[in-house]
N, C-alpha and C positions, 0 to 999 in steps of 0.2 A: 445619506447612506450611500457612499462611495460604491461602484464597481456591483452594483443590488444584485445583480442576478447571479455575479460570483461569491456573492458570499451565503454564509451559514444562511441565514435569513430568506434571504431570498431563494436559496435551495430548497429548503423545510416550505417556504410557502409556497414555490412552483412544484413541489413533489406531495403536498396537500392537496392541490388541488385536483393533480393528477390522479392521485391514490382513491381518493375522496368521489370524484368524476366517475371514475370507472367502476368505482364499488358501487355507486349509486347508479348508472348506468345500466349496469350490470341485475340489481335486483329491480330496476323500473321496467326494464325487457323482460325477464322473470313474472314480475308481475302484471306484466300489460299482459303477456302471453297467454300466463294460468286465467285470469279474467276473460281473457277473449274464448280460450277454450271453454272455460264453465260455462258463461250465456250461450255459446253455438252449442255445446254439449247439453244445455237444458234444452232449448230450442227444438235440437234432435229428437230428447227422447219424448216431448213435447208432441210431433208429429209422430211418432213413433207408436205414441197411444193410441192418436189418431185414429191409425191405420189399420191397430187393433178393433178398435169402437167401427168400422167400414167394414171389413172383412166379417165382426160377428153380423152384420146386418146383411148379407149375402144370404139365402137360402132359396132352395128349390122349392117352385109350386105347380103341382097340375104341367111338370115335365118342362118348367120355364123357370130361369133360375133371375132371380130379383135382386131388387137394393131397396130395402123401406126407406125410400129418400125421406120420408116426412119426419124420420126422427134426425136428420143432420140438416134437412133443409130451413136451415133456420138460423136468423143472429149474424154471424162475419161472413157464416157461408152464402148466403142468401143477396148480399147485398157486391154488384159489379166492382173487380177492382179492388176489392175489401184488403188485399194482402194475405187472404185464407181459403184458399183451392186443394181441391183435391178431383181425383178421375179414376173411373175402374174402369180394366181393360179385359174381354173375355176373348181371347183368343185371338188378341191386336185388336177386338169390335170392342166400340164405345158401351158400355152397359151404362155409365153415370157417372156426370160431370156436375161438379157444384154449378149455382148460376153465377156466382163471383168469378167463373172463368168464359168470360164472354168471350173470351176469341179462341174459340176451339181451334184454331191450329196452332195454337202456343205448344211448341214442344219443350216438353217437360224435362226431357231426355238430353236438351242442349249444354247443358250448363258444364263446369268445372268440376269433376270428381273430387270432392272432401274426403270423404270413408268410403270402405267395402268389406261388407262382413257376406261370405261367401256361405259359410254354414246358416246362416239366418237368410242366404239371398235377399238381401238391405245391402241398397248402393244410396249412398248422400253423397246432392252434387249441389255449387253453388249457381244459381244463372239469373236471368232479368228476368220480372213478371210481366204481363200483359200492360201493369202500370207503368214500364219502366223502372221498375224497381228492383234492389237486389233481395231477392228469394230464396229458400234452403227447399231443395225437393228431396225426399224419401221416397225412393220405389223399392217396392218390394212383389217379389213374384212366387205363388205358389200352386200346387195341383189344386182345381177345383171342382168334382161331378166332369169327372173323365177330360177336363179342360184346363188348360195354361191360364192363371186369372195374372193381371197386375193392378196393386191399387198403387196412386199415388197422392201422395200429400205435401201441400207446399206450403209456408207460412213467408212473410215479408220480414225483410233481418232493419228497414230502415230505420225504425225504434232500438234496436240494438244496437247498430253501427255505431248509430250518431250516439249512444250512451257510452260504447266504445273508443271515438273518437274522443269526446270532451274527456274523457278520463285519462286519454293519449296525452291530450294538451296538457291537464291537469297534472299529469305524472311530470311533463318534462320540465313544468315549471316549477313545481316542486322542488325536481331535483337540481336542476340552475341556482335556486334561492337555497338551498339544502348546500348545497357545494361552494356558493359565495359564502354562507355564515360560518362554515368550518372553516374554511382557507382562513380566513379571517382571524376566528379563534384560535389556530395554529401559527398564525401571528403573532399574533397577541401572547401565545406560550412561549413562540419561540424568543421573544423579546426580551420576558420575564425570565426564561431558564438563563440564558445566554450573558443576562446581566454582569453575571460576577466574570464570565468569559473580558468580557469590557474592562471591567474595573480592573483584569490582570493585565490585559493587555496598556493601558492607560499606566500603570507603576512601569511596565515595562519599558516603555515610551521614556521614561524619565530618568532611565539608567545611563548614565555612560561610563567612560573608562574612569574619572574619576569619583563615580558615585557604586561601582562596585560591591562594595563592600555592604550596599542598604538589601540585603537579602528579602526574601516574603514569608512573612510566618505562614506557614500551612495551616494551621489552628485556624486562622482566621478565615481558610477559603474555603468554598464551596465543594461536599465530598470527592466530586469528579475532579478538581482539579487539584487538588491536594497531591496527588502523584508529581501532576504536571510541574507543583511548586516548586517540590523538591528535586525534581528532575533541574531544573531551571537554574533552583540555587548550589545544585552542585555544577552544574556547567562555568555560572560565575565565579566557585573556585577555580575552578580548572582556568578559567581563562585570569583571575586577578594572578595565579602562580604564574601562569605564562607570561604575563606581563611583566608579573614582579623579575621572571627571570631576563625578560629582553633588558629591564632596566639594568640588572645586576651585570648581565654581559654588557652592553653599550659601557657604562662605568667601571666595569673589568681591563674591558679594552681598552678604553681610551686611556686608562692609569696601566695599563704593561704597553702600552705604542708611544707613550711620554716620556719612558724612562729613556727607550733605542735612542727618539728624536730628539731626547736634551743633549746624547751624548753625541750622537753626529753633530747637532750644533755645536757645543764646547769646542769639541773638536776643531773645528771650519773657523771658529771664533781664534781658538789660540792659534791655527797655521794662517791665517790672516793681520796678527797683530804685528808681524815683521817677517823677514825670510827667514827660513829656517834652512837645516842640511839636507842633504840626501835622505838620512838615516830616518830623520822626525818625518818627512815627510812618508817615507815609507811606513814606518810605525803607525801613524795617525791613519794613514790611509786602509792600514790591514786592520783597525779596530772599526774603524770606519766602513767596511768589509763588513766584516764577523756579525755588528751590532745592523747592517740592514740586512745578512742572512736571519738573524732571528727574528727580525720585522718579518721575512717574507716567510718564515714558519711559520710563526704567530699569524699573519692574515693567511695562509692555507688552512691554517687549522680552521680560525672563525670562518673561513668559504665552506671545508669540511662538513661543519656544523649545520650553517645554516642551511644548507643541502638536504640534510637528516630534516630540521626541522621544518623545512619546507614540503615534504613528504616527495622529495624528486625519487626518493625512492619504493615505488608502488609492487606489491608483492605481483601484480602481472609480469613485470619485467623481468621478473628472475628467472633465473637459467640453472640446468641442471650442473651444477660446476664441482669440481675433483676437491676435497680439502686439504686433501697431500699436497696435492702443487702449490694450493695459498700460504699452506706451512713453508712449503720449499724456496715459494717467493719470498715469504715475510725475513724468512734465515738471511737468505742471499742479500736482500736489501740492510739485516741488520748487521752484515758483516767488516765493513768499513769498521764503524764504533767497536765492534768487539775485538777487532783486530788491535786498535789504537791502545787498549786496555789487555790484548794478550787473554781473555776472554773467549771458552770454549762452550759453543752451542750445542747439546747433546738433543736429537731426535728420537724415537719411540713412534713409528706408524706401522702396526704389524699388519693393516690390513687396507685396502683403500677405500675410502669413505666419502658418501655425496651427500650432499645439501644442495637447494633451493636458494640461489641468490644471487647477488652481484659481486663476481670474481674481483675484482678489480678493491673494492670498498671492504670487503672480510680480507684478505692481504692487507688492505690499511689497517683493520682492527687487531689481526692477530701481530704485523710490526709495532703497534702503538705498544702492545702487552710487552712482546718481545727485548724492544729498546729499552721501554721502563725498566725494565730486569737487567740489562746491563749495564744500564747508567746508575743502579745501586748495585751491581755487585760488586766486590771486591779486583786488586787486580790481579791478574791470573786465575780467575776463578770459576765458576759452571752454569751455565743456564739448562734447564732441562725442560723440553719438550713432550709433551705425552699426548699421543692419540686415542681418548678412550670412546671406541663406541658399542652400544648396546640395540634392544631391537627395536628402538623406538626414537632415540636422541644419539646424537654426540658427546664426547667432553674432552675439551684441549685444556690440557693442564700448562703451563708456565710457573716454574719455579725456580727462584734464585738463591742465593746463599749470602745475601748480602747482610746489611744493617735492619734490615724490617720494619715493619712501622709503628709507631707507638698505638695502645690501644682507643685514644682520645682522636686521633687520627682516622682510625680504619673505618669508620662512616662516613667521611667527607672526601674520600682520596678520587671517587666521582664526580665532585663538585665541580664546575665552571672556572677553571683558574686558580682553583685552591691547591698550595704548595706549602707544605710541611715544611715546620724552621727549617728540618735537615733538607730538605730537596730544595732548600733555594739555595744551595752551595752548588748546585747542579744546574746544566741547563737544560733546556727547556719552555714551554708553552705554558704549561698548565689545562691543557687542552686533552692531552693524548686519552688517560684514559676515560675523559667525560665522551670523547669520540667512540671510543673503543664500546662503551655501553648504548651510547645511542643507536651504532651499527646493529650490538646484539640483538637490542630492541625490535629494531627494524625487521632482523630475520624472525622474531618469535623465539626470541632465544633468550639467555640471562647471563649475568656475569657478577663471581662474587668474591672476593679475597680475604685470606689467613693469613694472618702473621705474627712473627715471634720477635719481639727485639733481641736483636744479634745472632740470630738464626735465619734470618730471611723471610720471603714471602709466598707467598701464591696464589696465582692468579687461575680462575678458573672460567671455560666462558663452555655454557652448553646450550646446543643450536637445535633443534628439529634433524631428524636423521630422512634422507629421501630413499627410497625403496624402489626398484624401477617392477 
């Protein structure tokens, strides 16, 4: 068991013991306590009688006030040392002292204050006897025939300690063996619960990218993980789509970077095979041109991309940025090509509008929209722009007036490379508007198109609206 102390296991079993420990701990000081209290508590009220049974034996005779020693003088009291003393006091004068307190100047009075009950004037204190033992003395003081009397009574606790003590021992071993056999069985559960935890991790273990596809029936696991299953087996969608789509892009690419590179080679091939004029050489050279500008759009765009998909763009980084101006930028960049084609770009921003994001990257997505709309409109024809915002979102409309797109089309027009028979008379990536949605993406936003064959299309992208 790798890393023991980090793991489940070994957590559950260092936190059993702990739990376990202290709970135990906890009612063995409880119970040592209440015990130790009840036998000194009996003990007390034990001499407590005592003192009762000494005080009724007090009475006056013939003007001399007495103690009928001969009814206590007997038994534990009787015998030196016994651990059972007692002393009346009349007026601070000795009236009677048991003979078990041989050494009359044993102060009774020395000892550790336990209780003080002031209404009853009962003071319990603990201290040494004459034996050197530990003792519990009760004094108590009352009017006696015009006089301050004090009796007191002591009994020996060494019978009790030591019954106190072994039961100290007794508790603490208990609880050590009490707190080993739990941890233990807390083991022992956790092994057992855990089990199926194992056996997911263990299929997991045996996944790779090309075993993907071996999902975990949930039926089969354990109720708690049953969530986790399927939590699991949808991630490995998500990640076999991802893959499947690197593989599609890699094979995308490499068959649209095949076509440029055959033709530069051809190219270099035919002004190679003998000298040619002026003119060929110019010619060859300006397709030769043309064909590695589309190369280096094509790799901008895949750099585009995997930007997006690398997530370089984190919602921290965003800035509060103008939409107008990205409209303003994306026109002005698309103005070349529209020019070429005589192509008039009509704006609609009645009011200025902010979002959350990266200026720079929304310019790329709203030119990506923009250009598309030119490059199918007609010539001489309209692209129109609309600013629509409300109190929650935006919405940049793009609409052009061109050929449209077919309906078997309008679901894939986001796809990685994918180009309509009619858009491959056109140039282009194949890239633009899969960029264009990825960007949207990116801000929390969406992008979705309509179209009519022979009426045109439109593009719609709506982004989160910022509020200051």
């Amino acid at each position: 068991m790798k890393s023991y102390p980090g793991s489940i296991k070994g957590r559950f079993f260092l936190w059993s013991i702990l739990i376990t420990a202290a709970v135990l701990i906890f009612l063995g000081i409880s119970l040592y306590v209440e015990i130790r209290k009840s036998i000194l508590g009996s003990i007390e009220q034990t001499l407590h009688s005592k003192i009762q049974i000494l005080k009724g034996l007090i009475h006056e005779e013939h003007g001399m006030i007495e103690l009928e020693l001969a009814e206590v003088v007997s038994g534990e009291y009787s015998v030196p040392r016994s651990g059972h003393y007692y002393k009346v006091l009349l007026d601070n004068e000795v009236l009677a002292a048991s003979p078990s307190l041989v050494d009359e100047a044993f102060d009774l009075d020395s000892g550790k204050l336990f209780s003080h009950d002031p209404a009853l004037q009962q003071r319990v204190s603990l201290s040494v006897g004459p034996a050197k033992e530990p003792v519990m003395v009760v004094r108590h003081d009352f009017p006696l025939f015009d006089a301050q009397a004090t009796v007191y009574a002591a009994q020996s606790l060494s019978g009790s300690l030591q019954l106190i003590s072994r039961f100290r021992m007794f508790l603490f071993a208990a609880i050590g063996i009490n707190t080993a056999v739990l941890a233990l069985a807390g083991l022992w559960i956790a092994r057992h619960a855990l089990r199926p935890l194992e056996e997911f991790s263990t299929h997991i273990e045996k996944i790779t990218h090309k075993t993907m596809d071996e999902k975990i029936d949930p039926a089969f696991q354990a109720e708690e993980i049953r969530k986790v299953a399927g939590s699991f087996n949808a991630m490995l969608d998500r990640l076999q789509h991802a893959f499947e789509m690197e593989k599609s892009l890699v094979a995308d690419a490499s068959h649209e970077l095949k076509t440029p590179l055959s033709i530069i080679k051809a190219q270099c091939d035919v002004l190679l095979q003998k000298d040619r004029t002026k003119e060929e050489y110019t010619r060859a050279l300006s397709q030769i041109n043309a064909t590695s500008d589309a190369m280096k759009n094509l790799i901008a765009d895949m750099l585009s991309l995997a930007r997006i998909d690398a997530g370089i763009l984190p919602a921290s980084r965003f800035r509060v940025v103008s939409l107008n101006h990205c409209i303003d930028r994306a026109v002005k960049l698309a103005e070349f090509s529209a020019g070429e084609k005589h192509i008039s770009v009509h704006k609609n921003m009645p009011a200025p509008v902010q979002v959350r994001g990266d200026e720079d990257v929304l310019t790329e997505m709203i030119f990506n929209i923009v250009d598309n709309a030119v490059k199918y409109s007609p010539e001489g024809g309209t692209v129109d722009i609309a600013l629509l915002p409300d109190n929650s979102s935006v919405q940049i409309e793009v609409r052009d007036h061109g050929k449209g797109i077919r309906a078997e089309d309008l679901e894939r027009v986001f796809d990685r490379f994918y180009r309509s028979d009619t858009a491959r008379s056109t140039d282009g990536t194949g890239l633009g508007l899969s960029i264009a949605r990825a960007v949207a993406e990116s801000h929390g936003g969406t992008i979705s198109v309509g179209s009519q064959t022979g009426r045109g299309s439109r593009f719609v992208i709506r982004l989160p609206r910022h509020r200051a």
